[in-house]
C-alpha positions in Angstrom: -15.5 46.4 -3.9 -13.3 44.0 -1.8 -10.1 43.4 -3.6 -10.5 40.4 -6.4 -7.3 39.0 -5.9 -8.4 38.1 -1.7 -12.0 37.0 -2.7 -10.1 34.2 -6.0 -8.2 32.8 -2.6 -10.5 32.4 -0.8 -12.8 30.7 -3.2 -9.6 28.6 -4.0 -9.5 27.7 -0.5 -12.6 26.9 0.0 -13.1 24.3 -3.2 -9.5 22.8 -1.6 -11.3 22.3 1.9 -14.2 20.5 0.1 -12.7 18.9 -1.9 -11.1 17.2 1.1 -14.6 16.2 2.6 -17.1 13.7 1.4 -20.4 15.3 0.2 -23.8 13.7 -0.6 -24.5 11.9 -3.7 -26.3 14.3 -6.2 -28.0 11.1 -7.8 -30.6 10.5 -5.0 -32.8 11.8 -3.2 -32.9 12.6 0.4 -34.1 9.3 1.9 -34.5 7.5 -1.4 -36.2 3.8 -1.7 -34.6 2.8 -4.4 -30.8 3.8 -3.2 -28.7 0.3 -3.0 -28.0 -0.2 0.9 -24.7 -1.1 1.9 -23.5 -4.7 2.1 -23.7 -6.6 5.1 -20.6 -7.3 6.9 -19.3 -9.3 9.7 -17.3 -7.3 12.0 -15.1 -10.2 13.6 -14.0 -10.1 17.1 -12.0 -8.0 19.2 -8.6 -9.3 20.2 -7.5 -10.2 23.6 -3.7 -10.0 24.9 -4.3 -14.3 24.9 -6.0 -14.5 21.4 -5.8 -12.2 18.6 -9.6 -11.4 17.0 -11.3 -12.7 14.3 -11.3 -10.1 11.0 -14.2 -8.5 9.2 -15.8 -10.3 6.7 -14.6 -8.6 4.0 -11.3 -7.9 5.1 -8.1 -9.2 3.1 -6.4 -11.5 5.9 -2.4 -10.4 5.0 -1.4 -12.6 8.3 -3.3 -15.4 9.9 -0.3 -16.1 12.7 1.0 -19.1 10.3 1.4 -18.3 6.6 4.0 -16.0 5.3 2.5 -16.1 1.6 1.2 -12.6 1.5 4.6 -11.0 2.2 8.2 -11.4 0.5 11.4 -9.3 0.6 11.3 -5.7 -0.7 12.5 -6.9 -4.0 10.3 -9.7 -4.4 12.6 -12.5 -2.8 11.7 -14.9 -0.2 11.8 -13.2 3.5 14.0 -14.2 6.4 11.3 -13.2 9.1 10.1 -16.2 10.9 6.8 -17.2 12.0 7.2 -18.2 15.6 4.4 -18.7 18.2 1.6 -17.8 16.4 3.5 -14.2 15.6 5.4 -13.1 12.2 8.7 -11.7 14.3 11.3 -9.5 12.7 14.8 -11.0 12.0 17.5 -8.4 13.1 19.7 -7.5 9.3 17.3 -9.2 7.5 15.8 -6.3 5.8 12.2 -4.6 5.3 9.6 -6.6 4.4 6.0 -6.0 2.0 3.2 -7.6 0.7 3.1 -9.1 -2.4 -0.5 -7.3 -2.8 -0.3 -3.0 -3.7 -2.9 -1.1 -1.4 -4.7 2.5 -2.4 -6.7 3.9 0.1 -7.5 0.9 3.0 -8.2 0.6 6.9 -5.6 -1.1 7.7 -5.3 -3.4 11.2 -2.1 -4.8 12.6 -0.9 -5.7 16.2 2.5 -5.7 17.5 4.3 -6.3 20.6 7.7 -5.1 21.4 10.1 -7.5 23.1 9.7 -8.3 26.8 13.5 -7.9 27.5 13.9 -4.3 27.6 17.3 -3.4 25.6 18.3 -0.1 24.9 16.7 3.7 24.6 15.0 5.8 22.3 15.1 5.1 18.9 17.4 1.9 19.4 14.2 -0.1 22.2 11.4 -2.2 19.9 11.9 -0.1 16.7 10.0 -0.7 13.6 7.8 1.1 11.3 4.3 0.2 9.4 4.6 1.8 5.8 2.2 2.9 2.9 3.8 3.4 -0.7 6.2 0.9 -0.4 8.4 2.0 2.4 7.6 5.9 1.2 5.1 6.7 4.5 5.8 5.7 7.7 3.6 5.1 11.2 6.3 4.8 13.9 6.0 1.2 15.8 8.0 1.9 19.1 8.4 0.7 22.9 7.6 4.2 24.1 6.3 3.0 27.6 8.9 4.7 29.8 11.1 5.4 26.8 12.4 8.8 26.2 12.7 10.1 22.6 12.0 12.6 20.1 8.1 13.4 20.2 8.0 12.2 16.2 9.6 9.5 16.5 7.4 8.1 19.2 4.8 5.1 18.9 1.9 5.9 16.6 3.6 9.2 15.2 3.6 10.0 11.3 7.4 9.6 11.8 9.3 12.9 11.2 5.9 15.1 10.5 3.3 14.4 13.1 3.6 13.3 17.0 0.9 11.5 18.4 -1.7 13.3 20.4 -1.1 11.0 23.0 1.3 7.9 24.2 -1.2 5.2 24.8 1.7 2.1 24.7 1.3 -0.2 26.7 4.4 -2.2 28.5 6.8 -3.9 26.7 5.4 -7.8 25.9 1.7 -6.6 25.9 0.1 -6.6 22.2 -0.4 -3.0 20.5 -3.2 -2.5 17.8 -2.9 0.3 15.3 -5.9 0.8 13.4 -4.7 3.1 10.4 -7.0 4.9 7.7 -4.4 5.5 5.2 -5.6 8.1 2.2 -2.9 7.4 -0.9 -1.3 11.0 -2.5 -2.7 11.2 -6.3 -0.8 12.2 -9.0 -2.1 13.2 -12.3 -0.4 11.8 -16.2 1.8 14.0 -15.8 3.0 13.6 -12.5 1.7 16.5 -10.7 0.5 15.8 -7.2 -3.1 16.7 -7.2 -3.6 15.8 -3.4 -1.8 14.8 -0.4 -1.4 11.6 1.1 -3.2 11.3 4.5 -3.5 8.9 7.6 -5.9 8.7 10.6 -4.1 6.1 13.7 -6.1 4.8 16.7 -3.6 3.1 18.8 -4.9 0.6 21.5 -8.7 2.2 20.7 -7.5 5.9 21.0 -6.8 8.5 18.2 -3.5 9.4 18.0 -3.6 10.9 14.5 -6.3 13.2 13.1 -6.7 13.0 9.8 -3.2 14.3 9.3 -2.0 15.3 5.7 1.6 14.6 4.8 3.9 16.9 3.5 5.7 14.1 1.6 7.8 10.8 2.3 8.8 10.2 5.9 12.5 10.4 6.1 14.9 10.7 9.0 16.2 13.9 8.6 14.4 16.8 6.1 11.5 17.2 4.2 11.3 15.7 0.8 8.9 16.4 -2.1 6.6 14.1 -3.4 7.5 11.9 -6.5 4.9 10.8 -8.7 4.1 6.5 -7.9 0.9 4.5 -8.5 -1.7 4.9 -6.1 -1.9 1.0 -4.9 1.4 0.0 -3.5 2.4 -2.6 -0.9 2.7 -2.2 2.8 6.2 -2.8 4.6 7.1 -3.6 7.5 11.0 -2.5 8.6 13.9 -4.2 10.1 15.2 -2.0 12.6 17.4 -3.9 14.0 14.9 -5.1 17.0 12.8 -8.3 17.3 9.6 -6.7 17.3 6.9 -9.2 16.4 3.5 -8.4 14.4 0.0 -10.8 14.7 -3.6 -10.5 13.5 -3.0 -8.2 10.7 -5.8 -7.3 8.1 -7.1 -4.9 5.6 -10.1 -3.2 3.9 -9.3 -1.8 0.5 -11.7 1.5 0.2 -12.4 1.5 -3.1 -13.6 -0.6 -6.3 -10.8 -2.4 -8.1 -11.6 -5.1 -10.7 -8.1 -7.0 -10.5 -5.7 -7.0 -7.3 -2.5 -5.1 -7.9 0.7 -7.4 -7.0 4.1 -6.3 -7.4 6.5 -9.1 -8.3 10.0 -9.7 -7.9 12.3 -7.7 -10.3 14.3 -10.5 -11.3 10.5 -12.1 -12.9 10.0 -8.8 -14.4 12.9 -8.2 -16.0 12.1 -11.5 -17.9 9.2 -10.3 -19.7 11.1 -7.5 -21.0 11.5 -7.6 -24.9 9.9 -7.0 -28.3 7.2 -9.0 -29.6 5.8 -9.7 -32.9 7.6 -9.1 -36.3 9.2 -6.1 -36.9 8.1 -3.7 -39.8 4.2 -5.4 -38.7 1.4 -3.5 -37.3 0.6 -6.2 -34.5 3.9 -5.4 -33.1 4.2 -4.5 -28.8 7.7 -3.5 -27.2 7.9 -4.4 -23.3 9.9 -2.7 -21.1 10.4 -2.2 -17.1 8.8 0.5 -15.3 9.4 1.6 -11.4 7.6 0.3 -8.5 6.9 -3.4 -9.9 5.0 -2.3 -13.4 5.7 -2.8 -17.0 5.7 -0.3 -20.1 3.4 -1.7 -22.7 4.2 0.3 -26.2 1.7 -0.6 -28.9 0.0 0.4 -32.1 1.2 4.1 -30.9 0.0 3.8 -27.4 2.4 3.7 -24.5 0.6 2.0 -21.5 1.6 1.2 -18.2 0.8 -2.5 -17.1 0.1 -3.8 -13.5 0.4 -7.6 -12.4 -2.7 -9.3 -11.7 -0.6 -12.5 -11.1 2.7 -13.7 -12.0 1.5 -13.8 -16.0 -1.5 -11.8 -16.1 -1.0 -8.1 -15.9 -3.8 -5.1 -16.8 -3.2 -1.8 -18.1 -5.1 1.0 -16.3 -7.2 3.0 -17.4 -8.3 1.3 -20.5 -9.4 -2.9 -21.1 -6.0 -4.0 -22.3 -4.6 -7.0 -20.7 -1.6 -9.2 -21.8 -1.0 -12.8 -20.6 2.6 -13.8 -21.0 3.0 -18.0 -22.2 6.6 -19.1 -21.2 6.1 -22.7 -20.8 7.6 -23.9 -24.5 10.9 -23.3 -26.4 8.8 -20.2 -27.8 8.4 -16.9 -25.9 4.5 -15.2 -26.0 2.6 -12.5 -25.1 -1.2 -12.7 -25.3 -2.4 -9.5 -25.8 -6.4 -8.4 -26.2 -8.6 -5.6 -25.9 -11.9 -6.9 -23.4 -11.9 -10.3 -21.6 -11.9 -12.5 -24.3 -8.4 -14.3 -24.3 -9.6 -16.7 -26.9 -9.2 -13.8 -29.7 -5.9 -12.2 -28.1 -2.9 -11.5 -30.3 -0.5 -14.2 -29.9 3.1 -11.8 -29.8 6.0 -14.6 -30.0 9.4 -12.9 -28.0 11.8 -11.4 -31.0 14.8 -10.2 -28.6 15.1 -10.8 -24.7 
């Protein structure tokens, strides 16, 4: 009898590895009439080094080469990139920026160009960095044409993890497109990772990154663990110090969300923080502030984590609790309802700030 211990790995491995890869829907048939056929969509343009393309149909336009409404400072504030030529272009010390929006599992497209006046080498020539999770996960955006540097730090590598299978940049001026398939890490209640984050890159139409699973956040120097965060989280973009400049950037959420998930500016959040109701009263909900742009919802012996639909409206996960904050009058409120109908919410009025 071959040794149990061997034949519980490898059945371990093998429910890992297919877990991994999408399998057929048990609910139908082989060929069957009656299963829904996917929507039609318009798949845009191509772009040109003249003109970017037109986006999918379905595609979440995050830059349109005028509006900067989509993306703010990392904390929330207004950003000091410019818009300039049809082109949002990076301000050198001005910091990272995001997009208001939080992103799960997406295609994301986005073109850049590095600047035409070649300054510096390796790390320090047309740096920046397209990030998942906030800033956590990077894809390296680099003038590698003619550029020597460290292979995974190069343009279109998982920066620090994974090199790209090949350098495909093109000279500095010329527009770069990165079409990324980015896979977000889950976590369970608990915390525990239950699966790795992982990204597929085509730069300039070739794959440079294979459905590559990442150890953890992309950091300059080591390898750190993964810390439990919510699964849809804005995109950045870095400051790096160079004037690298970004055009025609869109992106397909892969998945079925009923609200968009924004993550406001701390200094809004922090207003909302407070207890509502009167004490010693069953109606009763204590707000508080949570990482990464939520708030903590504790009510009627439930503690539930709230995500901003729009600057008021916010949605617990998980569960059909929503809470509208009113702070338009002298008094303080928090609409609070089970369902979608706001006419029978629990008006909270603010007790302590």
């Amino acid at each position: 009898m071959k040794n149990p211990s061997i034949c519980l790995l490898g059945l371990l491995a093998f429910l890992s590895a297919t877990r991994l890869v999408a399998q057929p829907d048990p609910a139908w048939l082989v060929h069957d009439r009656d299963r829904p056929l996917p929507p039609v969509v318009d798949p845009g343009t191509p772009s040109t080094q003249e003109q970017p393309g037109r986006p999918p149909s379905d595609a979440v336009v995050l830059f349109d080469g005028q509006s900067l409404a989509n993306w703010v400072a990392m904390d929330g504030s207004l950003t000091k990139w410019v818009v300039k030529d049809g082109a949002l272009e990076c301000v050198p010390g001005s910091g990272y920026i995001r997009t208001l929006a939080g992103f799960g599992d997406c295609q994301l497209h986005i073109e850049w160009t590095a600047p035409t006046k070649v300054e510096g080498s390796s790390q320090g020539r047309g740096n920046s960095g397209v990030f998942f999770g906030r800033g956590r996960y990077e894809v390296q955006v680099l003038d590698s044409h003619d550029n020597k540097t460290y292979a995974d730090g190069s343009a279109g590598s998982v920066y620090s993890q994974y090199p790209p299978l090949a350098n495909v940049t093109r000279a500095p001026g010329q527009w770069q497109t990165y079409d990324i398939i980015w896979t977000a890490p889950r976590f369970d209640d608990a915390g525990k990772l239950i699966s790795k984050a992982r990204v597929t890159v085509l730069h300039n139409g070739v794959l440079v990154q294979n459905n590559v699973e990442l150890t953890g956040p992309t950091t300059w120097i080591g390898r750190p663990p993964y810390e439990a965060h919510p699964e849809r989280l804005p995109i950045a973009m870095q400051d790096h110090g160079n004037p690298v400049r970004y055009r025609n950037i869109w992106v397909r959420e892969l998945g079925q969300h009923r609200h968009p998930a924004l993550v406001l500016a701390d200094t809004l959040l922090e207003t909302y923080v407070g207890d509502y109701g009167r004490p010693g009263q069953w109606n009763t909900a204590k707000i508080s502030r949570l990482p990464d742009g939520r708030l903590g919802l504790k009510m009627a012996g439930a503690d539930l984590v709230l995500t901003a639909a729009s600057t008021t409206h916010f949605y617990a996960a998980g569960t059909d609790v929503q809470v509208k904050f009113d702070f338009t009058g002298d008094k303080k409120k928090a609409q609070v309802t089970v369902g979608e109908d706001f006419a029978r919410a629990m008006v909270l009025e603010r007790a302590t700030p």
